[in-house]
C-alpha positions in Angstrom: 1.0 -5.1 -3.6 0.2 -5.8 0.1 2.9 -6.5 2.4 2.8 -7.5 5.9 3.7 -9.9 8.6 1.9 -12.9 11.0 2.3 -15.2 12.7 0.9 -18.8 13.4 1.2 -22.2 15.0 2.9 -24.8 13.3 2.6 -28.0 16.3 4.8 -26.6 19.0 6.8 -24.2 17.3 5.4 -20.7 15.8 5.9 -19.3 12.1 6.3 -15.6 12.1 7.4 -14.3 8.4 6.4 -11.7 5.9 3.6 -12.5 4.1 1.8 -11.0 0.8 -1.8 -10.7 0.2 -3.3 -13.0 -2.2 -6.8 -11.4 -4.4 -8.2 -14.9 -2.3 -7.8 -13.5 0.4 -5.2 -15.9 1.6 -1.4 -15.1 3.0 1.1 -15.5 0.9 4.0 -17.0 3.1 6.5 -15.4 0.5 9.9 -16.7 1.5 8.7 -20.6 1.6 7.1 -20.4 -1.8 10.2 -18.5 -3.1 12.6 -21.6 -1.5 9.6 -23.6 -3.7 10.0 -22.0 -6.9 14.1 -22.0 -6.8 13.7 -25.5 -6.0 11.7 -26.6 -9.0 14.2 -24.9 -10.7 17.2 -27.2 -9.8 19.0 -24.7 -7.4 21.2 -26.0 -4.2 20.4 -25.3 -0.8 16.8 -23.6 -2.3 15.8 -22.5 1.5 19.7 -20.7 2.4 19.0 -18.8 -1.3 15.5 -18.3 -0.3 16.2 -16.5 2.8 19.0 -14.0 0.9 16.6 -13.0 -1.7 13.5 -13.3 0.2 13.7 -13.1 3.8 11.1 -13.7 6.0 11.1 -10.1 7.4 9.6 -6.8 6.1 12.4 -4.5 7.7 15.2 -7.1 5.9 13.5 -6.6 2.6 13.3 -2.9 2.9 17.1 -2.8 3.7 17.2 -5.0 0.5 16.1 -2.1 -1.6 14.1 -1.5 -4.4 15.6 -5.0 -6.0 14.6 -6.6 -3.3 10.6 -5.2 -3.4 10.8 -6.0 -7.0 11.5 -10.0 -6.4 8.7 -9.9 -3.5 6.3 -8.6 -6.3 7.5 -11.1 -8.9 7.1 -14.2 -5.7 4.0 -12.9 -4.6 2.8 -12.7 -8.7 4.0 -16.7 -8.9 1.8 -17.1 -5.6 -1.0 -15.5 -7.5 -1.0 -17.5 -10.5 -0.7 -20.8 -8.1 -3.3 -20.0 -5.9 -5.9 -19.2 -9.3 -5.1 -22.8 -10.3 -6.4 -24.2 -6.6 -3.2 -26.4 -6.1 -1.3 -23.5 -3.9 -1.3 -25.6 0.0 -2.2 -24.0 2.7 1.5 -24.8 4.4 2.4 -22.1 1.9 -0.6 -20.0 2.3 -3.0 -20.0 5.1 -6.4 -18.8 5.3 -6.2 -15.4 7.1 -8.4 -16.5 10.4 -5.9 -19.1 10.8 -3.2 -16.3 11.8 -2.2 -13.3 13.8 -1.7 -10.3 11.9 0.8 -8.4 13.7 1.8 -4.6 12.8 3.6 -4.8 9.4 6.6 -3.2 10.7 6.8 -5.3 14.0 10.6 -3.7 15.1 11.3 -0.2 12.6 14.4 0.9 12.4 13.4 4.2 13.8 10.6 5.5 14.5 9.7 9.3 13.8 6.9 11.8 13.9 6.8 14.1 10.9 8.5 16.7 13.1 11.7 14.6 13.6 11.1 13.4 17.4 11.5 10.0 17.9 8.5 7.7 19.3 9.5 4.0 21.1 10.4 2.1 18.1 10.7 -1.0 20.7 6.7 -0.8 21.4 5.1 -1.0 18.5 1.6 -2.6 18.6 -1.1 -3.2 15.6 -4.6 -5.0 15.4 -6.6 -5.7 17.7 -4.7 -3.3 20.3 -5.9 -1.3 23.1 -6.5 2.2 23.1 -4.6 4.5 25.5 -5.7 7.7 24.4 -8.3 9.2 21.9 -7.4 8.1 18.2 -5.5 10.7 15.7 -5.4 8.4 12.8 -3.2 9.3 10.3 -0.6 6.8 7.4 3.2 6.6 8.0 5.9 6.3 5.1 8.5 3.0 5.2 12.3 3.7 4.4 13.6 2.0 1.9 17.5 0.9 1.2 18.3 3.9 -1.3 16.4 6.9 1.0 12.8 6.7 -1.1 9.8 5.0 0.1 8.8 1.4 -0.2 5.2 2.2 0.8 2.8 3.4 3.1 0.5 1.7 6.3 -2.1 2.9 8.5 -1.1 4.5 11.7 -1.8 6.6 14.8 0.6 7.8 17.8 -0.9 6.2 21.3 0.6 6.0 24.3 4.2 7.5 23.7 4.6 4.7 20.5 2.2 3.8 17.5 0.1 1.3 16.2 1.1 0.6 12.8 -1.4 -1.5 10.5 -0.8 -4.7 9.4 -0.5 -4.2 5.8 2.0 -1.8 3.9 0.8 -0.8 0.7 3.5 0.0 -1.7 2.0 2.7 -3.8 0.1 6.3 -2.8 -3.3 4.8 -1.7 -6.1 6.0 -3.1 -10.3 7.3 -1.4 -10.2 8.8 2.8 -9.4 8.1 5.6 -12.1 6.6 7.9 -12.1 6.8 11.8 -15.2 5.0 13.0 -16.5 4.4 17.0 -20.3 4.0 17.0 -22.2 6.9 15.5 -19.4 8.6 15.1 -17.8 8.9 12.1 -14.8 10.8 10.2 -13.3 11.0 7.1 -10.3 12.8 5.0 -9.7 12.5 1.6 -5.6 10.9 1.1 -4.8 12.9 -1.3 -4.4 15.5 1.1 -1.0 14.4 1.5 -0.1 14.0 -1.9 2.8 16.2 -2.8 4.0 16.0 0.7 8.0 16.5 0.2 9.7 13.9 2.5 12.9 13.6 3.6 15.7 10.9 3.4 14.8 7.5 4.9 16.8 5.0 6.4 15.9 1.6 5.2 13.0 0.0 7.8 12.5 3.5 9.0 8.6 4.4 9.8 8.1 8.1 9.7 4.4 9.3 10.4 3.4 11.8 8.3 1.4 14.5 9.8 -2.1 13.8 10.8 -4.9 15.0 9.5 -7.3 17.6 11.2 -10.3 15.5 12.0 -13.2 16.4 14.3 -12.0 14.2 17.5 -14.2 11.8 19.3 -16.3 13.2 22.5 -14.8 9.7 24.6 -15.0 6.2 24.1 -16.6 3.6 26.6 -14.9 0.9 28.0 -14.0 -1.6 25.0 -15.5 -0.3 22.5 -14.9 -0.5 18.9 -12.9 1.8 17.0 -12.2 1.1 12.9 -9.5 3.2 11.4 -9.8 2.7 7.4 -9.0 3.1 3.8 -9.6 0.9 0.8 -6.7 -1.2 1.3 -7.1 -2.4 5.2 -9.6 -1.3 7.9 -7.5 -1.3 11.5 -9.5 -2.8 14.2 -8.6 -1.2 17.8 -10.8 -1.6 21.2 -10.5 1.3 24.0 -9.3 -0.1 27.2 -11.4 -1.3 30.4 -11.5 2.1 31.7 -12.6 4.5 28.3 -11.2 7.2 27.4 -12.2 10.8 28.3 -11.0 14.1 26.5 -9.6 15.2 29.8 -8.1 12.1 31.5 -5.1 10.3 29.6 
């Protein structure tokens, strides 16, 4: 299950809600098509019962706990089966270059290195952001109600905060870790962290696990490209209008 959030126009007004991943390709806007189901089913006030058991926030669901992630699987399942049949709308789930993915986790909880020092939790950014630094790509680990983990995203430190990806992934993800810009390419397998003992984790926490040792980049040019990615998302990143050299920050 993917997990994430974005955000779109509707007329003046802008949607921004959790959203699931359909095998389409299209976004799942998962608390409108629960308020759908529970109103085929006869319940009162479907959209107030919507938003209790399937808000449209990722941190509220992780407080939610692993109930909570259970019903987003079972929406985003009825999503699944609706969209195979061709009738799902696209008010309930639009096509993704209709809307802005934004980092998964837009506001964490808190917001950790693997060493315990906190990062700005207050400046996260995701796709499509600018680079500040030379990219140390690496996944961080979401808190869920309870102290386990809901799931894991793509991430990287930059600029005294991170950039978290735009989809959480709720299982151990599976192949490397790319880091592409140009020529140049890098790769880790993920099972390097597997058996990585983590610690308790407050619910819409985002601790980054430690990053892996990866030959870094020489320096990037002025805009250019730079993919961070695994089988389940590649991240999309530009270095700023000045480049970035391995001596000047």
């Amino acid at each position: 299950m993917l997990l994430g959030t974005a955000a779109w126009a509707e007329g003046p007004l802008e949607r921004r809600t959790l959203v699931g991943r359909l095998a389409s390709g299209r976004l799942a806007d998962l608390n409108r098509i629960e308020a759908m189901r529970l109103r085929k089913l006869g319940e009162g006030d479907p959209e107030r019962l919507a938003e209790a058991l399937m808000p449209g926030s990722l941190r509220r669901l992780l407080e939610g706990g692993a109930r909570a992630l259970a019903r987003a699987k079972q929406t985003l399942a009825y999503a699944e089966k609706w969209d195979r049949r061709g009738t799902l709308p696209e008010s309930l789930a639009p096509l993704p270059e209709s809307v802005n993915l934004l980092p998964c986790l837009p506001r964490p909880a808190a917001l950790h290195r693997a060493d315990g020092t906190a990062l700005d939790r207050f400046q996260v950014r995701g796709p499509g952001a600018e680079l500040m630094e030379l990219p140390r790509p690496g996944l961080a680990v979401l808190g869920l109600a309870g102290g386990g983990a809901a799931g894991f995203c793509l991430a990287l430190e930059d600029g005294g905060s991170v950039l978290l990806g735009a989809w959480m992934v709720d299982a151990w993800p599976e192949g490397s870790l790319e880091l592409r810009a140009g020529a140049a390419r890098r790769s880790t397998p993920l099972g390097a962290w597997e058996g990585l003992e983590l610690p308790t984790l407050r619910p819409g926490e985002a601790l980054l696990l430690p990053v892996p040792k990866l030959k870094p980049l020489q320096e990037l040019l002025p805009g250019a490209e730079v993919l961070v990615g695994t089988a389940f998302e590649t991240l999309i990143l530009r270095a700023g209008p000045e480049g970035i050299h391995p001596t000047v920050h």
